[in-house]
C-alpha positions in Angstrom: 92.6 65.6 75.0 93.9 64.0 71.8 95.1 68.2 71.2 97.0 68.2 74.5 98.7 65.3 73.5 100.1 66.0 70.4 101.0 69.3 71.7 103.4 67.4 74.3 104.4 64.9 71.6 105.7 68.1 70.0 107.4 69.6 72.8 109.3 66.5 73.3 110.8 66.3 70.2 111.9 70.5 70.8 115.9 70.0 72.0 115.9 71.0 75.5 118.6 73.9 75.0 115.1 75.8 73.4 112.8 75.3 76.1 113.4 78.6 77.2 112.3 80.2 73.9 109.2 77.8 73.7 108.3 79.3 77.5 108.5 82.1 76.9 106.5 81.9 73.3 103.1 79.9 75.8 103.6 82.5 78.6 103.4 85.4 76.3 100.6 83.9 74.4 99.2 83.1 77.9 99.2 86.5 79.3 97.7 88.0 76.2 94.6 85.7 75.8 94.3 86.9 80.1 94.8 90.1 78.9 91.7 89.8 76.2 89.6 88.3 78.7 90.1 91.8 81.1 89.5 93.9 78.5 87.4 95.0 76.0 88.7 95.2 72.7 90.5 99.1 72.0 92.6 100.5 70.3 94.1 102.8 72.5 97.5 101.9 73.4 97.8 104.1 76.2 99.7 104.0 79.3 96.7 102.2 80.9 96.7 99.9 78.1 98.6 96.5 78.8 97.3 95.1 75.4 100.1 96.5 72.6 103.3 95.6 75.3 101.9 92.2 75.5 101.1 92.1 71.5 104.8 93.5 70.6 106.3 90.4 73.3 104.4 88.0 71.6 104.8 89.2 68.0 108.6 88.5 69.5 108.4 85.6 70.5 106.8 84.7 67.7 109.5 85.6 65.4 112.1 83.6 67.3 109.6 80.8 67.6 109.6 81.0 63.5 113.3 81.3 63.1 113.4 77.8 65.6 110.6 76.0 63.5 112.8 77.3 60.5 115.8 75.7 61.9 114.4 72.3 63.1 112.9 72.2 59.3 116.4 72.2 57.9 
């Protein structure tokens, strides 16, 4: 509990003109561990393959996520 706590502690201090970005950075994160759990583990990134879309969304969000932290650090 002590985990969720400081997570909202840090979401607090986020400005709320980025709460979008931070959304979007949990959802994607979200929908790919839901993504592991339906799977198993390939490497083919086929059509029928959800598992590289969701990857190249959260390796997105991810950047802009770094670019914010990078921001805020200033």
């Amino acid at each position: 509990m002590i985990l969720q706590e400081q997570l909202f502690e840090e979401i607090a201090l986020i400005p709320t003109d980025k709460y979008k970005e931070i959304y979007d950075l949990l959802h994607h994160y979200r929908l790919g561990l839901m993504q592991e759990k339906i799977k198993q583990p390939s490497f083919d990134y086929s059509e029928n393959n959800l598992s590289l879309p969701v990857l190249e969304a959260f390796n997105a969000s991810l950047s802009e996520f770094d670019e914010l932290y990078q921001e805020l650090a200033k």
